[in-house]
Each structure stands twice: as C-alpha cells, then as structure tokens.
C-alpha positions as CSV (number, residue, x, y, z in Angstrom):
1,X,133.8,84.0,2.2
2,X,131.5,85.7,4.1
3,X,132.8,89.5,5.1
4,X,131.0,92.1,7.5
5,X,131.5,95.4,7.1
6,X,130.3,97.4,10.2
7,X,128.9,101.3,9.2
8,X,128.7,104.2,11.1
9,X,127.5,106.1,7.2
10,X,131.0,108.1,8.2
11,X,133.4,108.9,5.3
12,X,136.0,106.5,7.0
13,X,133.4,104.0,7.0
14,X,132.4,104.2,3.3
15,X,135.9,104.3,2.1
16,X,136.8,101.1,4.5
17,X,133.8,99.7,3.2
18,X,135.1,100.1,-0.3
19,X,138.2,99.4,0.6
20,X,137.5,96.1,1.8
21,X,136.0,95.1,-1.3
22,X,139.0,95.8,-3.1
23,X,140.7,93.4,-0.9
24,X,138.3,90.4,-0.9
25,X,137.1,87.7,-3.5
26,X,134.6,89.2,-5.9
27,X,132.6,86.2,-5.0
28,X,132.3,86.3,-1.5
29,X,128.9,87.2,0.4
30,X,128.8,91.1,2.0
31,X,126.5,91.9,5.2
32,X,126.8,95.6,5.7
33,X,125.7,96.1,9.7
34,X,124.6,99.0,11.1
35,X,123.8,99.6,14.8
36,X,121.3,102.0,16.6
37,X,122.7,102.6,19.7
38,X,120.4,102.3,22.8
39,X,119.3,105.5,24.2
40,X,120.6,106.0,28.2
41,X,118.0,105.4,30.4
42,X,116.4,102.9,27.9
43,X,117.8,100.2,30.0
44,X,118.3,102.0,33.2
45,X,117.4,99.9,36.3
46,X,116.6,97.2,34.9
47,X,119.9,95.0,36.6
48,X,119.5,96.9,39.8
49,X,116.1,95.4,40.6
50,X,114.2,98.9,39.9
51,X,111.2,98.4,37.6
52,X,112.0,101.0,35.2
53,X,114.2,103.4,33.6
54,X,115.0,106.8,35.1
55,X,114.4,109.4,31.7
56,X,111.2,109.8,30.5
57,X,110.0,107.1,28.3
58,X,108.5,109.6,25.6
59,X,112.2,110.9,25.3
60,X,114.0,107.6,25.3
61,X,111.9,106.7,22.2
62,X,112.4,109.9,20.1
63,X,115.6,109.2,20.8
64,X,115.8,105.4,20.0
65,X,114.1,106.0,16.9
66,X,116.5,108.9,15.8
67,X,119.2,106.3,16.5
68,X,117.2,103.9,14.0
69,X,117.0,106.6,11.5
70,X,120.7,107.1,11.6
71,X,121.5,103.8,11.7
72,X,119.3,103.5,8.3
73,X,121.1,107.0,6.8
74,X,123.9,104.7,7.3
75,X,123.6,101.5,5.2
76,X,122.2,103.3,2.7
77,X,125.0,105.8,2.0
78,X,127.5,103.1,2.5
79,X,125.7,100.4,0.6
80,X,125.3,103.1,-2.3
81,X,129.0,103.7,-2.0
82,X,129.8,100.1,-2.6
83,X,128.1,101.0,-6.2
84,X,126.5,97.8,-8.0
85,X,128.3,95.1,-6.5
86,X,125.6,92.1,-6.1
87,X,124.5,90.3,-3.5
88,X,124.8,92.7,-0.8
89,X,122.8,92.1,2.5
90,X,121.8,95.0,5.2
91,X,120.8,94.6,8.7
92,X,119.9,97.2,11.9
93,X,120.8,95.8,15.3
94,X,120.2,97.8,18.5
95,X,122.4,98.1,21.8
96,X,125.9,99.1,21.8
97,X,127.9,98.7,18.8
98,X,131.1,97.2,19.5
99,X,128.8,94.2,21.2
100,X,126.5,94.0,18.4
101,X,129.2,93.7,15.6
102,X,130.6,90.8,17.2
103,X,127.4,89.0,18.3
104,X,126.3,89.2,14.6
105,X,129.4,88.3,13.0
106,X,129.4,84.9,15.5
107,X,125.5,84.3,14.3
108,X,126.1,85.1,10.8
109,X,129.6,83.0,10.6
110,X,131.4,86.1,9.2
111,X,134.7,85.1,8.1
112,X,136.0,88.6,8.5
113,X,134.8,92.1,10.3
114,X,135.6,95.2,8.5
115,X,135.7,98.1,10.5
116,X,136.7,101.8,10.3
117,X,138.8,103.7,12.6
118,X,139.2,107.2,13.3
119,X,142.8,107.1,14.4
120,X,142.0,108.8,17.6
121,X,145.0,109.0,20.1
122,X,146.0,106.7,23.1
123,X,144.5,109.6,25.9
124,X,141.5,109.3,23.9
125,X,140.9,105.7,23.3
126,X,141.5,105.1,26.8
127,X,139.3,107.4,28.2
128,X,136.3,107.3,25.8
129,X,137.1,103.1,24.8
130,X,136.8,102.5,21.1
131,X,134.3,100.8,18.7
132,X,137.3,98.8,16.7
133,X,139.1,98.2,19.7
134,X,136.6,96.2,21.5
135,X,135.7,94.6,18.1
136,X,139.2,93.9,17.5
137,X,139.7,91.7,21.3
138,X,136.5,89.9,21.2
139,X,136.0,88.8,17.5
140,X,134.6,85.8,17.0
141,X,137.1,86.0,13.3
142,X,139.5,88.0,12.0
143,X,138.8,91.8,11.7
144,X,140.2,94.3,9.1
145,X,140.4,98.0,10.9
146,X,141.0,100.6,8.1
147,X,142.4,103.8,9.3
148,X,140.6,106.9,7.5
149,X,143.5,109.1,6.0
C-alpha cells in the first residue's frame, strides 16, 4: 500500500499525519508531499497572450522561495512527528496545492491521500474553496480527510 500524506507542517497536519499511520499497514510505503504555492503574478499573463507577469519579478522570487522554505519547515516537522518509522519518502511540488496533491498521488500510484482539515464552516469553504475539498472530488484514489480537534 502506498499512502500520501499531504503537509501544510500545521498541528492538524502532523496529528493527521500520525494519525494515518495508526490506521494503515506498518508495511506499507509513506510519501509525505509538501507544496510551495506559486506566488501571484508568477504566472500572470501568461494564458492571456501577454509576455510576462504583472509584479515585479525580484518580488515574485523572494516570495516563491519563502514558499519553498515553508514548504520544507513543513516535511520536516511532520516527518519528525512521524518519529522513526522507516522508509519514509519527501517531496516539494510547486503551484497550487489541491492540484498538486492529486497530480502526484496519480504519478506516484498512491493508494490513499491523507489530508488535514481545519473544519472551517460552509460560508467559509464556499467563499475561500478548500484544500481537502478539491482533493476529496478529483482524487485519483481514495482520500482520508482528518478533522483537527
């Protein structure tokens, strides 16, 4: 069994994380996926036909590389709170997350997608659109959401 376990380094994430792991067969294979969100503007104009973004390129990359160094805080803290379990695998992907989880679970032939949720309300959700919701309608395999208490 092959079982992704999509991080944001939150609390809720670790303790799905480690949830999940409870849950599964101690032998099957862990891919713990972090994602570093594309900056706006990094893309910007680039489907219209424009040749370039509209924010300043210095700023995009300060900013895309802040993304990358949170998206590394977050395997780490949530790989350390897996403790010494073996045969755990990392990974970074950029762009947005809800797409990314479920374009690497299809590529690496994840047999399950863990994620975290907030438990944010309905208004919310449907105004700001939700990580594990997306993830949740356009798996490639099942997904576990575990709700942070």
């Amino acid at each position: 069994m092959k079982v992704l376990i999509a991080t944001d380094g939150s609390d809720g994430a670790v303790a799905a994380a480690q949830q999940a792991l409870r849950i599964v067969a101690a032998d099957a294979s862990v891919l713990v996926l972090a994602v570093a969100e594309t900056p706006a503007g990094r893309d910007a104009g680039l489907d219209s036909g424009f040749g370039g973004g509209v924010a300043d390129p210095e700023v995009i990359e300060v900013e895309w590389q802040a993304g990358r160094t949170h998206a590394e805080e977050a395997l780490h803290r949530t790989v350390e709170g897996l403790g010494s379990r073996a045969g755990i695998e990392s990974r970074i992907e950029g762009g947005d997350p809800a797409t990314a989880i479920c374009e690497v679970a299809q590529e690496a032939g994840a047999d399950v997608i863990v994620i975290g949720s907030r438990g944010h309300g309905f208004l919310r959700r449907a105004l700001l659109g939700s990580v594990s919701t997306h993830v949740i309608h356009h798996a490639p395999c099942p997904v576990l959401v575990v709700r942070s208490t």
